[in-house]
C-alpha positions in Angstrom: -37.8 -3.2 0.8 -34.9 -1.2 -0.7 -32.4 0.2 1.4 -31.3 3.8 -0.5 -28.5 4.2 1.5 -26.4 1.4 1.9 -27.2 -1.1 -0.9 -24.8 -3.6 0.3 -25.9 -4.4 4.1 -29.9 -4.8 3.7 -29.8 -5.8 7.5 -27.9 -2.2 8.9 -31.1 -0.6 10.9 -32.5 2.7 8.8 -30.7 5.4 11.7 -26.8 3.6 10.6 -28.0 3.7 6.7 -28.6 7.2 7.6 -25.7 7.8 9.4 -23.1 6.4 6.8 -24.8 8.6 4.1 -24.1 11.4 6.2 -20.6 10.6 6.5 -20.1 9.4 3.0 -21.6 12.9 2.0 -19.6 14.8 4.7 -16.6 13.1 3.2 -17.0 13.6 -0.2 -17.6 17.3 0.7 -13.6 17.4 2.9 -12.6 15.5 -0.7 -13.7 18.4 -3.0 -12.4 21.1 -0.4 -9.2 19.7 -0.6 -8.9 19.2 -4.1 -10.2 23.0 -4.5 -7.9 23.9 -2.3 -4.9 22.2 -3.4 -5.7 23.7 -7.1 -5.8 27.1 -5.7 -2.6 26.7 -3.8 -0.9 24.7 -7.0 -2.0 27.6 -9.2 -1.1 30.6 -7.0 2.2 28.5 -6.5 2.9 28.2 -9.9 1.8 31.9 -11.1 1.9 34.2 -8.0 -1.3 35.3 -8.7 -4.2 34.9 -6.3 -6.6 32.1 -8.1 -10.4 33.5 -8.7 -12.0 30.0 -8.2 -15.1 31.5 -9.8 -13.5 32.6 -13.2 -15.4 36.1 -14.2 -17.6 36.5 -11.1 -15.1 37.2 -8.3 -13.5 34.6 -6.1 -15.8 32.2 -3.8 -14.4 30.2 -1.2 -13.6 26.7 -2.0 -16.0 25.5 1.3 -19.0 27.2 -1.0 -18.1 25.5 -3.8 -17.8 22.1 -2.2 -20.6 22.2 0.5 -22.4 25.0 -0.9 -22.9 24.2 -4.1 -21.5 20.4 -4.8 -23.6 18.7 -1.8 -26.9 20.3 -2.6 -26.1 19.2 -6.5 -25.0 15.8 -4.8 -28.1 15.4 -2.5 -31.0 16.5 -5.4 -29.5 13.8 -7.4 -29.1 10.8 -4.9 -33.3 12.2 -3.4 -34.1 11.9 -7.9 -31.8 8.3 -7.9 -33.9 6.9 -5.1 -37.6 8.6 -6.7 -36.3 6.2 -9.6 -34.6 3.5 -8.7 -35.0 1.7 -12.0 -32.5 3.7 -13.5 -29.5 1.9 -15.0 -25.9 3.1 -14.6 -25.7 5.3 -17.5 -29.1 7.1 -16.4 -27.7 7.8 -13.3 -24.6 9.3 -14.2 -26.3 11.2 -16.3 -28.3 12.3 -13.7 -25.5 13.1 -11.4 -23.6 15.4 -14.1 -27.5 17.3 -15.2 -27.5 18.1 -11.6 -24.1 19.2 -11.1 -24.3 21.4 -14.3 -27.6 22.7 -13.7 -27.2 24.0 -9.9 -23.6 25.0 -10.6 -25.0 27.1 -13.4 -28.1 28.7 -11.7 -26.3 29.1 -8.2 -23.1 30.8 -10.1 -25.5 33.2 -12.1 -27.0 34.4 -8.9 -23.4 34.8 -7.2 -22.3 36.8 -10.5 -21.7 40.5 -10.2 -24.4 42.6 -12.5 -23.9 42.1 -16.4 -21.4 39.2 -15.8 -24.0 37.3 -17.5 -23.8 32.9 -17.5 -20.7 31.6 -16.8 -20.9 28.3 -18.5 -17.2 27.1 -17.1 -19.4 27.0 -13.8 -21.7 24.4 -15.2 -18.6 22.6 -16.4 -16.9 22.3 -13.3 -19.6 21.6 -11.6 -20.6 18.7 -13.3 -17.0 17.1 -12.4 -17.1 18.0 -9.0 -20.4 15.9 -8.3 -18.6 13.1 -10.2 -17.0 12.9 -6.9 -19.7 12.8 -5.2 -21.1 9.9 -7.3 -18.1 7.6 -7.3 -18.1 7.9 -3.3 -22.0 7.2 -3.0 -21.2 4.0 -5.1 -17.5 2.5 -4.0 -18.2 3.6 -0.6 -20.7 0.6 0.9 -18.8 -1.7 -0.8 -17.3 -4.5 1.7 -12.9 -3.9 1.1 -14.0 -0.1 1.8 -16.5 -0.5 4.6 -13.6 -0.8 7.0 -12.6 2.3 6.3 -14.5 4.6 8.5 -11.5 6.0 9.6 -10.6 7.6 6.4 -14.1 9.0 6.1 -13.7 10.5 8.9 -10.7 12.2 8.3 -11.6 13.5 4.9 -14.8 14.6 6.4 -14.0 16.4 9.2 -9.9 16.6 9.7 -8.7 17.6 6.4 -11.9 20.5 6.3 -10.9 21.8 9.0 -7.3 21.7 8.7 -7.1 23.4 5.1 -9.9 25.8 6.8 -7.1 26.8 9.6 -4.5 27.4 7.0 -6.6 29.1 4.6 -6.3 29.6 0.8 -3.9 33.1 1.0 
């Protein structure tokens, strides 16, 4: 039987599989907060301008973009990854950066003020931000990193709500 979750420890019982992915996700989540965050704070650093993290359609919080729209993009690929799990590497990235761009785009357009029309830098971004979510679902389990539970659960629930407490103003 294939194990979706945790490819590298066929013996972990089905509610730790579980579990892990739930962290893993939770963690990549704290990682794309942060490095929204740190982007937004770079950028109003650099210019003294307040960053609009959504380009023409207003500014979004970066918690929205990284667990509102990055984690669903994250979690309809890994549910269509293990529909097909014939699918080579190149598939699946591919997979990962269709569903990135695709719910980045539609969620975006619905977020967008009247008449702002596509914004296809949503799309764009998106697709790199569920890179990250890719790269942790698949260096995660492996064995040098499985000791590291501790850092997942820092970047998934310290460093969210730390940045949260000092906010992005």
């Amino acid at each position: 039987m294939r194990h979706p979750w945790n490819e590298y420890n066929p013996k972990m019982p089905w509610r730790m599989e579980l579990g892990c992915y739930a962290l893993n996700k939770l963690a990549c989540g704290g990682l794309v907060f942060g490095l929204i965050w740190a982007y937004c704070y770079i950028a109003e650093a650099m210019t003294g301008i307040p960053v609009a993290i959504a380009g023409n359609s207003g500014e979004l919080a970066a918690q929205l973009w990284a667990y509102g729209f990055a984690l669903p993009a994250a979690l309809a690929a890994d549910a269509l990854h293990d529909l097909l799990p014939w699918l080579r590497k190149p598939e699946r990235l591919t997979l990962y950066l269709a569903a990135g761009f695709s719910i980045f785009l539609l969620l975006g357009s619905f977020i967008s003020p009247e008449g702002a029309g596509i914004s296809w830098s949503n799309g764009i971004a998106g697709t790199v931000i569920t890179l990250l979510y890719y790269q942790g679902r698949h260096y995660a389990g492996r064995p040098r990193l499985s000791r590291g539970f501790g850092v997942q659960i820092i970047l998934a629930f310290l460093l969210p709500l730390l940045l949260w407490s000092i906010g992005l103003q």
